[in-house]
GUVO-605689 format. One record per residue: residue in one letter; x, y, z of N, C-alpha, C in turn. Coordinates in steps of 0.05 Angstrom, whole numbers, plus 5000, padded with zeros to 4 digits. Layout:
// GUVO-605689
AXYZXYZXYZ ...
// end
This chain:
// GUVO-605689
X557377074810559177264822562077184817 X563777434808566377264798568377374826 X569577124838571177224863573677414854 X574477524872577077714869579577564873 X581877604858583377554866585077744887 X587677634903589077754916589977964918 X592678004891593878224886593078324871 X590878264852589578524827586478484835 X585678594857583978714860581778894845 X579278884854577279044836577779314844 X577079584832577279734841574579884854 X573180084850570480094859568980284855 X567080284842564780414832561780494851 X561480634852558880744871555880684857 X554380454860551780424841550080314853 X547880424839545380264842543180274827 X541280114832539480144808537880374809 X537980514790536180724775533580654775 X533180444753530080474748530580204721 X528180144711527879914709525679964678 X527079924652524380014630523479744628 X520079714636518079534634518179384652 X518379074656518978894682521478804679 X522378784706524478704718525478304712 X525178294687525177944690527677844697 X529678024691532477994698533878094727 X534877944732536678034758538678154755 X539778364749542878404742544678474768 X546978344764549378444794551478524779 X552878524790554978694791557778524803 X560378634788562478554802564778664793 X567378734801569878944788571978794794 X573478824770576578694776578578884760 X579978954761582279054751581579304728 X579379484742578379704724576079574719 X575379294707573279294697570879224713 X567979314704566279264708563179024693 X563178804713562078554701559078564706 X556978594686555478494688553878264687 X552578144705551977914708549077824716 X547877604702544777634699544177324703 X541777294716541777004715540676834688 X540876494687540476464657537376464662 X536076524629533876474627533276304610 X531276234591530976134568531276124537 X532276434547532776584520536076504514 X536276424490538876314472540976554470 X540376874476541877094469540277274483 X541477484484541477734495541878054486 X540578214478541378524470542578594480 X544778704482546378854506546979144491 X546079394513546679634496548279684523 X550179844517551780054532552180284533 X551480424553551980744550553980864567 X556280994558557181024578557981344580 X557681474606556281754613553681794592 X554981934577550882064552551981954522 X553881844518554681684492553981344494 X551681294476551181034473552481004457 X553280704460555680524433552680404417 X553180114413551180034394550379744406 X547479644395546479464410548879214399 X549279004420551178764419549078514425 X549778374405548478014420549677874429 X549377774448551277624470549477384477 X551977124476550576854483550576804515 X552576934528552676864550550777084573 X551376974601549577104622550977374632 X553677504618554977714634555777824602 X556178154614557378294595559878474616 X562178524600564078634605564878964603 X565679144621565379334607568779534620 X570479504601573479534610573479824620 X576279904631577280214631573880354642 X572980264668569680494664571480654685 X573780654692573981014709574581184683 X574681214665574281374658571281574649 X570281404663567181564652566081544678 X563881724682562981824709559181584717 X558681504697557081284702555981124675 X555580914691555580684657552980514661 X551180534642548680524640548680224617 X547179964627546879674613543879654610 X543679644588539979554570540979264560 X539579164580539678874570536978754563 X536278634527533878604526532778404517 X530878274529530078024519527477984495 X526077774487523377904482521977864495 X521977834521519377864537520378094557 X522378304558523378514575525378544564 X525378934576527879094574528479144607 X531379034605532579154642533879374642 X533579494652536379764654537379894673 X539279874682540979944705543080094702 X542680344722546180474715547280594739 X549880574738551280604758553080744761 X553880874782555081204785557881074795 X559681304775562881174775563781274800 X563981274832564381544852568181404850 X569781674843572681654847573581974858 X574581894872575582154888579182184885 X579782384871582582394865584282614886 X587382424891588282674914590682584904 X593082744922596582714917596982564940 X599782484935601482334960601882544980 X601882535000601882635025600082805036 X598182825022594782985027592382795041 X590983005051589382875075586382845056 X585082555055583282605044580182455059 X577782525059575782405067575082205056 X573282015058571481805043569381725046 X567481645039564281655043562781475027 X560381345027559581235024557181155032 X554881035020552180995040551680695039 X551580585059551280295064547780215055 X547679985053545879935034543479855065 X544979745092544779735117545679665138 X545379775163548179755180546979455198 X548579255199547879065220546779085245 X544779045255543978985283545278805299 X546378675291548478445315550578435292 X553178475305555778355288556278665284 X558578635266559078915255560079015227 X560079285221560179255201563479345189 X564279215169567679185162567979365140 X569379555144571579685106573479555110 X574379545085575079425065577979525050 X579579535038581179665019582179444999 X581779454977582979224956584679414931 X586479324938589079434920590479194907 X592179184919595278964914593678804930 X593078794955591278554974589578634987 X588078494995585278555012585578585038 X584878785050585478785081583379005093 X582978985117579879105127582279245147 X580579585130581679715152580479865181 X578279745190576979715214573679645204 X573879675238570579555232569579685260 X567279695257565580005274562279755273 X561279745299559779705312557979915314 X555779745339553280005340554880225362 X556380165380558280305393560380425395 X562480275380564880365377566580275354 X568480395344570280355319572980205330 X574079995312577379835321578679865301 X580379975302582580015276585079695280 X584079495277585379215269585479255311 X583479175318584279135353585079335370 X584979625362585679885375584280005372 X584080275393581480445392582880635378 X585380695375585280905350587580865328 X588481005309590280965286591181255275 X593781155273595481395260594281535233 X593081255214592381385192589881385190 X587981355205584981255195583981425217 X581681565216579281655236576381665225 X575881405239572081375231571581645247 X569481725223567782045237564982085234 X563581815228560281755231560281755254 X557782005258556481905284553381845282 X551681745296552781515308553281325297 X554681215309556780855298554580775286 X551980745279550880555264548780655242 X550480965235548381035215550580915192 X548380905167549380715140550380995129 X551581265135552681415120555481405124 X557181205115559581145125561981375114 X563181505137564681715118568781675150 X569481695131572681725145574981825133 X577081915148579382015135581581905140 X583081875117586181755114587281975113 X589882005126592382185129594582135120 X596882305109599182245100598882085076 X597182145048596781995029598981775019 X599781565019601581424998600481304971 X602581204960601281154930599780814937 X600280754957599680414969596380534978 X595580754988592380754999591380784973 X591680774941589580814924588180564918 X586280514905584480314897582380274911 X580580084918577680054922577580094944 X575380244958574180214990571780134990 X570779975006567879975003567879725030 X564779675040564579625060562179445070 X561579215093559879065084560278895106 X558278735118558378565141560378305129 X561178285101563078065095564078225075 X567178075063568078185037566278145011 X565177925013563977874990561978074989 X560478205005558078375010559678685007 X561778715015563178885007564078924970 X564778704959564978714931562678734914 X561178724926558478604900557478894898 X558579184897557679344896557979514911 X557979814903558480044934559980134930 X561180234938564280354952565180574929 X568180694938568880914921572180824918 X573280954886576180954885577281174888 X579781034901582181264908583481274899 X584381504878586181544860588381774871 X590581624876592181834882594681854860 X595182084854596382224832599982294842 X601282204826603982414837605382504814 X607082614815608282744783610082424773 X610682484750611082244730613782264739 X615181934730617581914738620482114715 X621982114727623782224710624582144686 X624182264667624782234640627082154639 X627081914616630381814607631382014583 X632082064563632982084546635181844532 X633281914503634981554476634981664456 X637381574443637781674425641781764410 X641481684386644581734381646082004389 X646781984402649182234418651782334396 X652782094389655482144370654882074343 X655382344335654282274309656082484291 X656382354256658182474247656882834234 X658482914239658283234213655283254192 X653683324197652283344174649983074171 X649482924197647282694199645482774221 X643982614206641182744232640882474250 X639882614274639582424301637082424311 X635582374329633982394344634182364367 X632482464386632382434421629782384421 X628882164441626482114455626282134484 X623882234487623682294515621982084530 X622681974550620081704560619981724579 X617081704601616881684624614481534632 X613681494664611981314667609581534684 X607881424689605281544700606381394727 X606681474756606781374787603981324793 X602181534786598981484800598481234804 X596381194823595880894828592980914831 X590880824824591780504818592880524790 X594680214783594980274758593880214742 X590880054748589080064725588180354713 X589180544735588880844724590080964716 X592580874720595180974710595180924681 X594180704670595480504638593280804628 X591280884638588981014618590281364609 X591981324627593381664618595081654596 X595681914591597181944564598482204565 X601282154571604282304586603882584561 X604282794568605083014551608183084547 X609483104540612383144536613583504531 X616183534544616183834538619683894533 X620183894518622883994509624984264524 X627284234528628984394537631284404517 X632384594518634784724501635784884504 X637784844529639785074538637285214550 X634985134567632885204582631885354570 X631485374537630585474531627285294519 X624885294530622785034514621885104492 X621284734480620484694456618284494466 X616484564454613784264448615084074432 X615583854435616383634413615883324426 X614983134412614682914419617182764421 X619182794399621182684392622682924378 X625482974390626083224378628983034355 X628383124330629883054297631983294297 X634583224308636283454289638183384281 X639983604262641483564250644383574262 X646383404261647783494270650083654256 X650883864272653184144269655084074298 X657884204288659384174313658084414326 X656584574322655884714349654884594365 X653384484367651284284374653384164395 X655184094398656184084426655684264453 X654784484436654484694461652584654475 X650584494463647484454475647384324492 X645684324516644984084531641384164525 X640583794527638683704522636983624543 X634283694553633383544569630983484560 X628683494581626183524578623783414606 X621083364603621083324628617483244616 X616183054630612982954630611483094638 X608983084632606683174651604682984649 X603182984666600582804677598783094686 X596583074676594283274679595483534692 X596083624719596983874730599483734739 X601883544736603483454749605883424729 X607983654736610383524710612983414730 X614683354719615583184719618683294733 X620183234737622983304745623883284713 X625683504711627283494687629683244681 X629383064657631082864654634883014657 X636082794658639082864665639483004636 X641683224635642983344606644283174590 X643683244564645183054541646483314528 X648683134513649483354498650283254465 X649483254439650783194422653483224417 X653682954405657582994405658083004373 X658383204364658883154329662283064331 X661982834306664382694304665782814282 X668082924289669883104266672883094287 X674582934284677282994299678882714294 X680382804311683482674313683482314323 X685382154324685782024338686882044372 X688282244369689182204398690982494405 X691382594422691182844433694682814452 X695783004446698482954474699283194480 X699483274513699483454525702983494529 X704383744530706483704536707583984551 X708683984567710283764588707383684602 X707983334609705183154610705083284654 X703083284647702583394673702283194701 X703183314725704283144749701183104767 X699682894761697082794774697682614793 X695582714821695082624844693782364843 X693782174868691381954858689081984841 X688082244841685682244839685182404807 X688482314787688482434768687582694763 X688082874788688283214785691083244779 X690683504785693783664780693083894811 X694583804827693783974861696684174844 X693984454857695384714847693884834872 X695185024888693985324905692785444888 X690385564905688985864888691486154900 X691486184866692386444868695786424848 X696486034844699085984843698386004812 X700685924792700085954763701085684754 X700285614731700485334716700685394691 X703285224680703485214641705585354641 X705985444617704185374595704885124585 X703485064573702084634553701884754534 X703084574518703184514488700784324488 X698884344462696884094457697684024430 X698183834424698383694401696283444397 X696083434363694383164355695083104322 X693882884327695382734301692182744284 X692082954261690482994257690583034213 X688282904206687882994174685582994168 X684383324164686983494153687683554179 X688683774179689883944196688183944222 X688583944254686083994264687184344270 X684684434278683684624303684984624325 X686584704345687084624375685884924395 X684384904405682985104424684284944455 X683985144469683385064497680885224516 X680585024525678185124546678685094577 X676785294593677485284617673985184629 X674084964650671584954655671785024681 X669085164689669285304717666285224724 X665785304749663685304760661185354760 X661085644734659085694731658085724692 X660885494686660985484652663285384645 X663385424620664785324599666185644586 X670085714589669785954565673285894562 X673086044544676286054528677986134544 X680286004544683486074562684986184547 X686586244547688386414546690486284535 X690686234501692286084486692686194468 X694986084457696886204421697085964405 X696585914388696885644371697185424383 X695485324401694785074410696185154434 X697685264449698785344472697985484491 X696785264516695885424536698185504547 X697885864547699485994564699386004599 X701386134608701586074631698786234651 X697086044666694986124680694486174710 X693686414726693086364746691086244758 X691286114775689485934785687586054805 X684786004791682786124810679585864825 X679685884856678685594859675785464847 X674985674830672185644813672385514782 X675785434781676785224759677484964767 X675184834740675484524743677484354736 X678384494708678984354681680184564665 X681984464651683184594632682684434606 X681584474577680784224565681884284537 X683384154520685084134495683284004482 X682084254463679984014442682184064412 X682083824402682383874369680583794356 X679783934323677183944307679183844280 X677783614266679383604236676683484220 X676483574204673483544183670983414201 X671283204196668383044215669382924237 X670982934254671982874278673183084294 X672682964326674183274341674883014368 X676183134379677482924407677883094423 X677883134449679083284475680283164488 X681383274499682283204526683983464558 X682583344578683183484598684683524620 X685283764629687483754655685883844684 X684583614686683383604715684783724737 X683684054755685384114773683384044804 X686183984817684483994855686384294857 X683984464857685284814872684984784896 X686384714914686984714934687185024949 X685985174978685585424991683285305010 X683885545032683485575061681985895065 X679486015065678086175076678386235100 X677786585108677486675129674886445151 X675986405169673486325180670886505190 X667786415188666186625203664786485219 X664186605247663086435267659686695264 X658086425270655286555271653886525298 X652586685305651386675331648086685331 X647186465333644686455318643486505300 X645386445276644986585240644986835239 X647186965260648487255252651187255257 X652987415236655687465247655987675264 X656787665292657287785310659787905331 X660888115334662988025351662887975383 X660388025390659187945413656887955421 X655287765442651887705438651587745469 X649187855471647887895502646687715501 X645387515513642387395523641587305542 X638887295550639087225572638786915585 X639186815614639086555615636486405604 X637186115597635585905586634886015552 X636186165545635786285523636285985504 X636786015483637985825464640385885442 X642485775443644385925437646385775416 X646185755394647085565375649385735353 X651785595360654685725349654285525323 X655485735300655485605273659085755270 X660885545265663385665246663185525211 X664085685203665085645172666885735162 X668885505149671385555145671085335119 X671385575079671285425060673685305057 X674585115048677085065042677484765028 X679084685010680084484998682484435002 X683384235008681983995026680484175052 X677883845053675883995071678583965096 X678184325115679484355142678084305159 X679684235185679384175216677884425229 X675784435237674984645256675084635277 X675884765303675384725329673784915334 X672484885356671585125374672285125405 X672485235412673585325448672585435454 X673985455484672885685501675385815511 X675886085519678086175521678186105549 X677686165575677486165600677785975612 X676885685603676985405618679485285588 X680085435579681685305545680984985543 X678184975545676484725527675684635504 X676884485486674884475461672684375467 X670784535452667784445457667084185433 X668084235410668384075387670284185365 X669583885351673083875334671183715311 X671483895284670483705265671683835237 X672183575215672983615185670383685167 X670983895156668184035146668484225142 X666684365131666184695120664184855146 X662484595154661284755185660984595212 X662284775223661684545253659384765270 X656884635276655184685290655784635324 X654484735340654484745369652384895382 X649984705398648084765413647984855430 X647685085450646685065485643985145472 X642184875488638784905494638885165507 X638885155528638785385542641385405561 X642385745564644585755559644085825590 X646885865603647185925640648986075633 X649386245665650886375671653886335663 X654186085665657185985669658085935639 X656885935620656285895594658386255584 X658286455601658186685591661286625588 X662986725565666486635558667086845522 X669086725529670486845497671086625481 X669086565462668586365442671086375415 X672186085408674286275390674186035373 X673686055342673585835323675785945310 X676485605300679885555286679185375267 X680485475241680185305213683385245210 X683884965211686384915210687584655178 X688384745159689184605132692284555142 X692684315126695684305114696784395103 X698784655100700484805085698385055076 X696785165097695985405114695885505132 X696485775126696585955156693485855173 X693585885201690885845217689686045212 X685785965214684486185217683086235236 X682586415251681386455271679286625275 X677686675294675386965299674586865327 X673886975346672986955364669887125376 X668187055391666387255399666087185431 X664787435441664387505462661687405466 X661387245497658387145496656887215521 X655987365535655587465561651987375564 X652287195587649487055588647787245611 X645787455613643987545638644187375657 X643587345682642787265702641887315724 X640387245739639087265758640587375788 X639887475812642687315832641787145851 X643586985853642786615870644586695876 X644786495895646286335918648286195884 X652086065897653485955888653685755897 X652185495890651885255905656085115895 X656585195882659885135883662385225889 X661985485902663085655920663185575945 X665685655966666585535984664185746004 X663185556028660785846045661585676057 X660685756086660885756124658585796127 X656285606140654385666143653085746179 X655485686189655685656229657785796230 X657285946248659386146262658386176290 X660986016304661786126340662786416344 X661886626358662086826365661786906398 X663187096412662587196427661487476425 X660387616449659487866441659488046449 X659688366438660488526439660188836428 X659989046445659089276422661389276400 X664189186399665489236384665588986361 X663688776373664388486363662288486336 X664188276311662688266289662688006273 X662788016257661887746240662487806214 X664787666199665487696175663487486158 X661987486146660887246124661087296106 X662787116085663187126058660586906043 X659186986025656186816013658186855985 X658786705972658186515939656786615930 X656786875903653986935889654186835862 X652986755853652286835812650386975808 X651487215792649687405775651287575753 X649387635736650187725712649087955695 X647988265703651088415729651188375744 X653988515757654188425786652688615797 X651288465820648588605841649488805853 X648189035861649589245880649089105907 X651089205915652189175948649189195968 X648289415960647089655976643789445975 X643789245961641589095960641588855968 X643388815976643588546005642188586032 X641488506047639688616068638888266089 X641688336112640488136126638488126154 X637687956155634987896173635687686193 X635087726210635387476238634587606269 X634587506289633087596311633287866319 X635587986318634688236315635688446293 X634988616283634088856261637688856263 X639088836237641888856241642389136212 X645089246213645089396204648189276187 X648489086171651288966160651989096137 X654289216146655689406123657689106095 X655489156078656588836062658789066037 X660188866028662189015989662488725989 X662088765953662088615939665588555920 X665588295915668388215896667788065876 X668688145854668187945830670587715833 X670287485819671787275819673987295795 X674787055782675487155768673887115736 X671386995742670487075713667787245729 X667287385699665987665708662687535730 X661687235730658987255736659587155759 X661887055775661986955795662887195816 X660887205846662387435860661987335889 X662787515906662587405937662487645953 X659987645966659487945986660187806012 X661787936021663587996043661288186070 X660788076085659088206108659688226130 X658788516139660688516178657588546188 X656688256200654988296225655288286255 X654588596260654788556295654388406307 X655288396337654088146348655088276383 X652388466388652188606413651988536430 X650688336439650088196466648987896454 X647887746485647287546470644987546451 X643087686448640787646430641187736403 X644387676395644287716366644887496355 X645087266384646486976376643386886351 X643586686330641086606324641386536293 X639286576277639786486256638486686235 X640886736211640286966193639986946175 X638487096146636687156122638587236111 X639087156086640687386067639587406046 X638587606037636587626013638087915997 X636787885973637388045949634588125945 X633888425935631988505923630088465938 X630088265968626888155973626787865965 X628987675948628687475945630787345970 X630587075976632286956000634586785977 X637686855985639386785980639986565987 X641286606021641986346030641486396063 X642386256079642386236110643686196125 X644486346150646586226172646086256196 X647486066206647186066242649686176256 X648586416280650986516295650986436318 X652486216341652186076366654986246375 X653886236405655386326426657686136425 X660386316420663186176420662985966437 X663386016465663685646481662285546485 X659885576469658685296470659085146452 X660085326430661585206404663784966414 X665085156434668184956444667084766457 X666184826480664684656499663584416504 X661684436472659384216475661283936468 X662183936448664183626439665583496464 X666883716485667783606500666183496523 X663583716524661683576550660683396537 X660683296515659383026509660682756517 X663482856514664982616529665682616558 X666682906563667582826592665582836609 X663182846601660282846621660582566613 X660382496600659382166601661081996621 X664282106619666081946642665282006667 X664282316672664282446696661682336706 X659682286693657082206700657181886714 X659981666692659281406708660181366721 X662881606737664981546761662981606790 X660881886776659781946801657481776795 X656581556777654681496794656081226815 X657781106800659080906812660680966854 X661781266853661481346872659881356894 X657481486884654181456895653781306905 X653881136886653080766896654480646923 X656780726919658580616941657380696966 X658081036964656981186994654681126996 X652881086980650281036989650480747006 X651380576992651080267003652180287030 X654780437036655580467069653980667080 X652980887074651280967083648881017091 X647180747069644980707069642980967066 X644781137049643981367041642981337001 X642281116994642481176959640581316955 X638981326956636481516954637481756952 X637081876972637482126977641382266951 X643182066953644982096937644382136909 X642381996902641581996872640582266868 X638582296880637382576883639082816871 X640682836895643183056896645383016872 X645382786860646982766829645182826806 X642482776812640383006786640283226792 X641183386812640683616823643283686805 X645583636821648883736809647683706778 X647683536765647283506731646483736724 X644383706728642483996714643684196721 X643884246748644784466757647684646736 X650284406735652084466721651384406685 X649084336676649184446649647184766642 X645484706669645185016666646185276670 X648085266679649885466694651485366662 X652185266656653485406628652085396605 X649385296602647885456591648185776594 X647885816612648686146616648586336619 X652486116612655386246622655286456595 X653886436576653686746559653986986566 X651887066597651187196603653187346626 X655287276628656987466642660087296650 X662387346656664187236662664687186686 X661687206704662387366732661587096736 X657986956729656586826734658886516729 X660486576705661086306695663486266720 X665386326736666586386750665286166775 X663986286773662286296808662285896806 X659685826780659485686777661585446770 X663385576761666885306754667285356783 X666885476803667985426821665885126846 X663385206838662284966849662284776834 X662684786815662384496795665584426815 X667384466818670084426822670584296860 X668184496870668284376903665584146902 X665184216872662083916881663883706882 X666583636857666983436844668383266868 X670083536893671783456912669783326926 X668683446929666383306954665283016950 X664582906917664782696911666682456918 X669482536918671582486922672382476948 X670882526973671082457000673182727008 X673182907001675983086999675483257028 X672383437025670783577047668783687041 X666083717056664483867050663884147063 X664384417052664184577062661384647071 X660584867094658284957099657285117070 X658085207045657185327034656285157013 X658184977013656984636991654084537001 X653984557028651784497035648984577034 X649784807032647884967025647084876996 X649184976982647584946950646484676953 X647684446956646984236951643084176963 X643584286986640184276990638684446973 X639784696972638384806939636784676924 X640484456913639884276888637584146897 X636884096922634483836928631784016928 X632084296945630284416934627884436920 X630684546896628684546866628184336848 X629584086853628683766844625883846856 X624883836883621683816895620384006884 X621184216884619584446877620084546848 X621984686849622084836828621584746804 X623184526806623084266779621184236767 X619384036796616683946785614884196776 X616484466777613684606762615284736747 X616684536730617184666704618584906702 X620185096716621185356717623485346731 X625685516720627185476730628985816736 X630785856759631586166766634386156755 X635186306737637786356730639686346754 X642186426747644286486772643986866763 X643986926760642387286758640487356763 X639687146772636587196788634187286767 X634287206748632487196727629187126726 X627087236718624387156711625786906707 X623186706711623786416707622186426676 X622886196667621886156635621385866634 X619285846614618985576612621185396602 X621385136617622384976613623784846575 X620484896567619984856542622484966527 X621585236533623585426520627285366516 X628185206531630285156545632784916528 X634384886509634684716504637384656510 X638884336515640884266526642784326503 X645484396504648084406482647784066477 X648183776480647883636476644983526456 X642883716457640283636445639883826424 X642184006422641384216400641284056373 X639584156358639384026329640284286312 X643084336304642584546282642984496263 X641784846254640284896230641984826209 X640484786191642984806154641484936139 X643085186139641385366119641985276091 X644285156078644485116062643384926049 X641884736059639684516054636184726050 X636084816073633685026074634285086044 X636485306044635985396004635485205986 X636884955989635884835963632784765956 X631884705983628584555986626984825977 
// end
């Protein structure tokens, strides 16, 4: 067995034995290196060997051979290669199937193969031998590892199950590095000694050079060769091709291996190329040549000598005129003097009188102005390199259309293109008219600009500017109006609490923050809260068209309109607000403090009279009684001006009475009240207005100090 080396690897042939004429006295194996295929036999007794070869249905002729192997080069080219090796006591014969599967660079291809048997313990390994040997997974009775991973970008084992010997998988994204041998085997060596298939992947041939004398005199012949290489890989498959060649001439083709001509000064006019092919694959066309027939001058002088920029132009405006130039040359005999103009899309005659380019306008699709002289077998040029300098209208695109204004709607995608041609490359900006922002600023012919998805606030008057040195500005603008929805204006100034008193004449101004794009009708606002309201809302635009603010008058009749309100559009919920009874609005900040002073003077009071009176008990009592009593009585004090009255007036003879001042017979009274309903009323939870009111649960009942309010404007966001 001959081992493999590293980087020139065997490639791989699909075989096995056929069949066998007479007995088997010979062993033959097998082994591949660099295209070829080795046969190999063990020694016997016999001094020599017959060796016939067939390869596909063409036999060569019998060979005697001293040694135990025969060699058999280049076998991809033939589809299977058949060895009669014969002794005089037996004929062996073995033949073996060439399997090569051919694909391109970047194509998806399968691979397959039948294992000779799949391991019961251990597993079994492919293989790839190219430039180096490396296993590109290995697949068990269970599962496949692409080098220690369960899967791979380029590889997908697709036997099932893992341990049938029909081994088949696919490589993705062909490169010219996956061609050469696959094949597969509980070791490499078991992997080489037979099996497997080549991967031939194909790409078009490299670009043709072109060789060959260029300058040549009047009346001699030249030649051009065209050369290129085969890319396919492997390259033991590559060396076996044989390049086709194809001629160009002014794009016009010729078949030629080597194109022989003669040279003529026309023959300047030509450009030369040509281009390879490999089976269905040609080639990129080699760079243009052009023959130079030698007939001219020594040396060429332009006059008046022209005023060049660094960059040895002549900076002229399009549209400005240049010349006229005298061309002269020192020429025998006599030369020729033409001038030429080279432009953009050619080569043609200017506009001259006896070697005198006349005076020209300048148009920006001119390169060159070019002074040839011709004298028998020599010719010389020379040129007046122009920078045409000009500045284009600019055009702004609105998603690869010119537009003067675009509807769409939000989250749309919305990508501004300006273009502005001009030499030297100009400055583009783009803006916005309304916030006067540049959005971007770039030197170029195009400045691009993205919205992913576009918003409301996005909607403006777009305006691109092409700005040169020693040009007027150019400008265009478009109109960009984005749909929208209507929301709530989370950046608009809102009031979400309003203190009110109430009244048949009493109302409620609320201004709500909208964005929408149109603006919403009025007549489809519709607020909701404890009771059925009837709010005459008008709407105001801001000052750009998508921002607006509806303006609302809600009543506020008695107390049961105090509470918390809906503002919705269409049926959708906008935003939210709370309407509280005016003094409790005022009220509560200050009963938070001056109850806290008023609470520790009287209890400290208490304390005293109680201690000389040996009354604390009963004192305490009568200070939970007053408490409650005076935060419910302005609880309410909503409910009439009559009630709140009554009540400042006992809060006012309680405080005296604290104060040792006097206790009236009518203080007295309430105050046993207060003790009262501490026993009774209290403990059962119910309590009687000062209007003599159904009692209500307690539950129901909440202190101005314990109120938690609402935030509608948190509610909208959640």
């Amino acid at each position: 067995m001959v081992k493999l080396p590293l980087l020139k690897v065997l490639f791989i042939i699909k075989c096995g034995l056929l069949s066998f004429v007479q007995s088997q006295s010979l062993q033959i194996s097998t082994s591949f290196m660099s295209g070829n295929l080795i046969f190999t036999w063990r020694p016997s007794n016999y001094s020599f060997y017959n060796v016939l070869i067939t390869r596909n249905t063409t036999s060569g002729y019998w060979t005697r051979v001293t040694d135990t192997q025969y060699i058999v080069t280049d076998v991809l080219l033939y589809d299977k290669i058949t060895i009669n090796v014969r002794t005089p006591g037996s004929d062996n014969r073995m033949t073996y199937n060439v399997f090569k599967i051919k694909t391109k660079v970047g194509h998806t291809v399968n691979l397959s193969w039948t294992a000779s048997f799949f391991p019961v313990a251990g597993q079994y390994n492919a293989y790839h031998t190219y430039r180096e040997n490396r296993t590109i997974f290995s697949v068990s009775s269970s599962r496949v590892s692409y080098g220690g991973y369960n899967q791979s970008t380029r590889y997908t084992y697709l036997t099932r199950p893992f341990a049938s010997t029909n081994i088949m998988f696919e490589i993705r994204d062909i490169t010219l590095d996956d061609a050469g041998y696959y094949n597969g085997g509980f070791t490499a060596e078991a992997a080489w000694s037979g099996g497997g298939v080549v991967l031939i992947v194909s790409d078009k041939p490299s670009q043709p050079k072109l060789t060959g004398d260029l300058n040549v005199e009047v009346n001699r012949y030249t030649s051009l060769t065209c050369s290129s290489q085969s890319t396919s890989a492997p390259d033991y498959y590559s060396k076996l091709l044989t390049l086709s060649y194809a001629w160009f001439v002014n794009d016009t083709k010729i078949d030629r291996g080597t194109l022989i001509l003669k040279v003529t000064k026309d023959l300047k006019y030509n450009r030369y190329t040509c281009t390879a092919t490999e089976e269905d694959m040609e080639s990129e066309r080699s760079d243009p040549v052009q023959i130079n027939p030698m007939y001219g001058p020594d040396k060429i002088i332009i006059t008046p000598e022209p005023i060049l920029n660094i960059n040895d132009k002549l900076t002229v405006g399009e549209g400005e005129t240049i010349g006229p130039f005298v061309c002269t040359a020192d020429c025998n005999p006599l030369c020729n003097i033409t001038w030429r103009v080279k432009g953009t899309d050619g080569v043609s005659d200017a506009r001259s009188v006896m070697g005198t380019l006349l005076q020209q306008q300048v148009q920006r699709d001119m390169l060159s102005f070019r002074c040839k002289a011709d004298r028998g077998d020599k010719t010389l040029k020379q040129s007046i390199q122009l920078d045409v300098q000009y500045l284009d209208d600019i055009l702004l695109y609105m998603n690869g259309e010119i537009k003067r204004k675009i509807e769409l709607n939000e989250n749309a995608l919305l990508r501004i293109s300006c273009r502005v041609d001009g030499n030297p490359a100009p400055t583009i900006r783009l803006s916005r008219s309304h916030s006067e922002t540049e959005l971007r600023k770039i030197q170029g012919t195009w400045l691009n600009y993205t919205i992913d998805t576009a918003q409301c606030t996005d909607t403006d008057t777009y305006r691109c500017r092409g700005t040169s040195t020693g040009f007027n500005n150019t400008d265009t603008v478009i109109n960009i109006n984005v749909l929208c929805n209507t929301r709530f204006d989370k950046a608009g100034r809102f009031k979400s609490t309003y203190g009110s008193k109430s009244g048949m004449d009493t109302t409620i101004n609320v201004a709500v923050p909208i964005i929408a794009n149109p603006p919403p009708q009025s007549s489809d606002f519709k607020w909701d809260g404890p009771v059925q309201v009837s709010a005459r809302t008008i709407l105001s635009t801001g000052d750009v068209s998508y921002k607006h603010v509806t303006e609302s008058f809600i009543p506020v009749k008695d107390h049961t309109y105090f509470g918390n309100y809906t503002l919705s559009y269409k049926g959708q919920i906008v935003t939210r607000i709370t309407i509280n009874a005016e003094d409790n609005l005022l009220e509560n900040s200050s009963m938070e403090s001056a109850g806290e002073v008023a609470s520790r003077s009287c209890i400290i009071a208490i304390s005293l009279v109680s201690i000389l009176l040996g009354l604390t008990w009963f004192m305490v009592a009568m200070f939970i009684v007053y408490d409650r009593r005076y935060r419910n009585i302005h609880q309410k004090s909503k409910h009439g001006e009559e009630s709140t009255q009554l009540q400042t007036q006992n809060m006012t003879q309680h405080y005296d009475d604290l104060q040792g001042t006097y206790v009236d017979k009518l203080e007295t009274q309430i105050m046993t009240q207060h003790y009262d309903d501490v026993q009774g009323t209290v403990e059962e939870e119910n309590y009687t207005n000062l209007k003599g009111d159904n009692t209500a649960a307690e539950g129901d009942y909440t202190e101005l100090g314990q109120r938690d309010p609402e935030t509608p404007y948190e509610e909208l966001k959640e």
